[in-house]
N, C-alpha and C positions, 0 to 999 in steps of 0.2 A: 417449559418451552421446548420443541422440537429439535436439536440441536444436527445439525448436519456434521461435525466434526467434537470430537471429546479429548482428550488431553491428561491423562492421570498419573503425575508425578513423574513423567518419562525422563529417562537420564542414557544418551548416549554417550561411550566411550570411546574414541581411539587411541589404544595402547594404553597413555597415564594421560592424555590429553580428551579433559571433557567438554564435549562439544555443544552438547545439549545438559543440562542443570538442572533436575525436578520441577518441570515444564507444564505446568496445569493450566488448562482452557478450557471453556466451553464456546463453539461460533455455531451460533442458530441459522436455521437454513433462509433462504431466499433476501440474502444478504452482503453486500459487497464486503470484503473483508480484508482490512490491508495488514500483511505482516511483517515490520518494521523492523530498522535495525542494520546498524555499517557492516560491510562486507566484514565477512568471517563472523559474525554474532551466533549463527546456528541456523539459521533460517532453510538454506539448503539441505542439512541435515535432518530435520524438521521434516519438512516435507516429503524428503525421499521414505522415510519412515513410514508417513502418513501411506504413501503409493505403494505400501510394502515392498521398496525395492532395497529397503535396509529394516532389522529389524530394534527397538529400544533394547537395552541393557537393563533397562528395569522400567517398572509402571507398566503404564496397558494404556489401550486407544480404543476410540470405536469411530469409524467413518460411514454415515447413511446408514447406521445404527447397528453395525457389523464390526467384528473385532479386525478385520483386514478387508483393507481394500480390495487388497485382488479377488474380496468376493464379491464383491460390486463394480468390477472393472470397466461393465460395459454400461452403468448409469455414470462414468465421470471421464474427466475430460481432462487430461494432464499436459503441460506442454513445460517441458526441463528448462532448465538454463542452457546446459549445453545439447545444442539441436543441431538440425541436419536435413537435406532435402537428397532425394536420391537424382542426382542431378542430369543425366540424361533421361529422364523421364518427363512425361508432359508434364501441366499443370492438370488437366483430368485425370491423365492414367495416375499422378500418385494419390488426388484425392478419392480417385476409386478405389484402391489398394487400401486408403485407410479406413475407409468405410468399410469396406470389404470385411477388414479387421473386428469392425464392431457387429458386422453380422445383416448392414443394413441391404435389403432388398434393391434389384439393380434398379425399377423404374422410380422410386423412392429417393435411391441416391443420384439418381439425372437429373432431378429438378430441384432437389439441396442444394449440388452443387451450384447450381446457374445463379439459384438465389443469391448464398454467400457471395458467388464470384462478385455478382453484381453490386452488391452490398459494401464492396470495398474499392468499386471502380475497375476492377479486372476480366471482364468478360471477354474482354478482345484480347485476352492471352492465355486464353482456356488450352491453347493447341500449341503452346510454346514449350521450350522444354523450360525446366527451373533452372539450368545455370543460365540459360539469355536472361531472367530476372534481376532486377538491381535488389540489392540485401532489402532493403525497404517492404519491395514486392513479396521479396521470399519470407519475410515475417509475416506478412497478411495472409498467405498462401498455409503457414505456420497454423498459425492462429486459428483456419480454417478446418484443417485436419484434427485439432484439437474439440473445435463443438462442431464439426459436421453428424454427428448422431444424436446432436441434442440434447446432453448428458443432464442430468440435475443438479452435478458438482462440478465445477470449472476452478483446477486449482495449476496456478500460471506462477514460474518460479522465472524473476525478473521479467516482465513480458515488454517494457517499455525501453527496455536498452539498445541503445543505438537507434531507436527510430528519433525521423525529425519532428519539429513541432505538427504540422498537420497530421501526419501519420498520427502522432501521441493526442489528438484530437480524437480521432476516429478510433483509436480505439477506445477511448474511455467512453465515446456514445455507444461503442457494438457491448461494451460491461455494462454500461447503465442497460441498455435494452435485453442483458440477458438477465437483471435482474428484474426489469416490468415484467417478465415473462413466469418469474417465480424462481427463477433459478439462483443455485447461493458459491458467491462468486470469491476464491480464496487468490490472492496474488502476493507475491515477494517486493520489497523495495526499499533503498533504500533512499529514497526522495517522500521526504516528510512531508513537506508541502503537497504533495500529489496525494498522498494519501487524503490529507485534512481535507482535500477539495472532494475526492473522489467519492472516499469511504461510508458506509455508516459506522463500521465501527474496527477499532484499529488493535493489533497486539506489540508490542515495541520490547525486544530482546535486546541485550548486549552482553556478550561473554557466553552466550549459552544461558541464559537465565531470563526470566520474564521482570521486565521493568514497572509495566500496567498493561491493561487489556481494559476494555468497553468498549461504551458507543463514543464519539468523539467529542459530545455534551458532556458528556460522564466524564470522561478522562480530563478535558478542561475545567469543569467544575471542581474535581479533586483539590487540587493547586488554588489556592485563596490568594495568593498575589496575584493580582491586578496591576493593569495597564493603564496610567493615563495619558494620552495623547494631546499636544495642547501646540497650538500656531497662532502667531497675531505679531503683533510689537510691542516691546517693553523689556523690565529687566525679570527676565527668567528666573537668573542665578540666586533667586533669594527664596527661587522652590527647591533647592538642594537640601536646605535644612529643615523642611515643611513635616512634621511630626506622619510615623509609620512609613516613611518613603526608604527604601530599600536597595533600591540603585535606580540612577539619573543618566540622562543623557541630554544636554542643555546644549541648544544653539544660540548663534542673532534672533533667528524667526520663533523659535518654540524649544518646547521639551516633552521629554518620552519620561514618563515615571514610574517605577513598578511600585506600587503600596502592598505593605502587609496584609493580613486579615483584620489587623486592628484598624487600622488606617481608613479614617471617614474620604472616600472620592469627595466627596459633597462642599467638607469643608476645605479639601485643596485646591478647588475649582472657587470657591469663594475669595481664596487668595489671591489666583492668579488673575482674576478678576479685580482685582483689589493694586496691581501693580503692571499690571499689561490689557492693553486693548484687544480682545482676542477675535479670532477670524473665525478657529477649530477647535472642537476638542474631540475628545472619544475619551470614553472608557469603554477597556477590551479586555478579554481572557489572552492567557499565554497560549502563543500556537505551540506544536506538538514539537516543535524544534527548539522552542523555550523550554520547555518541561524536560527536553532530552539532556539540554544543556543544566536545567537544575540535577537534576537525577545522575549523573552522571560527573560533573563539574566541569567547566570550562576547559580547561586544558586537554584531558581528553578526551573533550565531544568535541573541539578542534583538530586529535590527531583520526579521527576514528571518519567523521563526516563529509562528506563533499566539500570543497573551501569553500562554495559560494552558501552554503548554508552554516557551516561550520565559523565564519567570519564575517555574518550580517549582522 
């Protein structure tokens, strides 16, 4: 496989504090790629690496099939966590400055720009300066300078923060449409759900070290406990003891049931069948926030996670 980004054994240090933990990946190109994991896991670190703006303590990397990015600087497309707009300047004169940067030709870069602008609803503040922008705007404007040369790697270190829902709409269509186009798309985050919906295929650190990596098939399929989802009327509570049931959650209306590997779905649905009139059921794989929670154990994937994910 084609790998856009390589990963071999990297281990960053600061001082006695390790950041990064013999770090091995391969993410294949023309692929959204989410890389997982609560603030302070390494992720940051990680990537500055990747951008050769730090370099590993040990192992090796290849980016677009090169040992350093900065030898491929003008095929990618970086946008930091912490950013910046030169703020008396227009919104053209700094996306010209950045393009500029990339080397792209001036009548080339007049007609980029109008496109993107357009693209995200901005065309009528082409000739404003960036502090009149609300943060919102000045992230799309961001974003912009980031793929205005149309790089082959798009690698976005938190790029969803602080925007609001629609904004967090829009861009997740401007990523899917950079990946129709073949382009292979790396991003930071640590919102699991976003990922699972996003991704094709996810990497999930914590401590500096790799938890799992695949495609998001893969990684759910790992984990052989199972989800049964059940709704209707009756008495639930006699699915608590229902053979390979692993942990419950029983209400009046239904129950949530995780089964082992051993654990027939078939015949605990036969049961509940057998004692409740049902409405629903589902059997389902563990999302990527269940698995974080296995992997890690409850208590500290509630001090490490967002609360509203950390406590569903």
């Amino acid at each position: 496989m084609d790998d856009a980004l390589v990963l071999n054994e990297v281990t960053k240090r600061f001082g006695t504090f390790t950041a990064v933990d013999r770090l091995s990946v391969r993410m294949p190109r023309g692929e959204i790629i989410g890389f997982l994991g609560p603030n302070g896991a390494g992720k940051t670190t990680t990537i500055r690496m990747l951008m050769s703006i730090t370099y590993p303590d040990e192992g090796s990397m290849e980016v677009l099939g090169r040992p350093r990015a900065i030898d491929v600087k003008d095929r990618i497309g970086y946008l930091p966590e912490e950013r910046g707009l030169y703020r008396k300047m227009t919104v053209d004169h700094t996306l010209r400055y950045f393009g500029q940067l990339k080397g792209m030709p001036a009548a080339a870069l007049k007609s980029r720009i109008g496109e993107l602008l357009e693209s995200v609803g901005l065309s009528n503040w082409r000739r404003h300066t960036t502090e009149s922008l609300s943060k919102g705007m000045q992230q799309k404007i961001q974003f912009i300078a980031t793929i205005l040369h149309d790089p082959e790697l798009v690698v976005l270190d938190e790029p969803f923060s602080g925007l609001d829902p629609l904004n967090r709409d829009l861009l997740e269509t401007l990523l899917r449409d950079l990946k129709r186009r073949g382009k292979t798309v790396l991003f930071s985050t640590h919102q699991l759900e976003q990922a699972e919906r996003l991704c094709d295929r996810i990497l999930l650190i914590h401590r500096g070290r790799k938890l799992v990596d695949g495609t998001i098939e893969d990684v759910r399929s790992r984990f052989a406990a199972r989800k049964l989802v059940l709704s209707g009327e009756g008495d639930f509570e006699q699915l608590r003891r229902s053979p390979g049931v692993v942990d419950e959650h029983v209400t009046v209306g239904g129950a949530w049931l995780e089964l082992d590997a051993t654990a027939d779905p078939q015949a605990v649905l036969r049961r509940a069948m057998e004692i409740a009139k049902l409405t629903q059921f589902e059997i389902a794989r563990p999302t990527l926030q269940e698995i974080f929670v296995r992997l890690v154990g409850q208590d500290e994937a509630a001090a490490v996670l967002p609360p509203t994910e950390a406590t569903r």
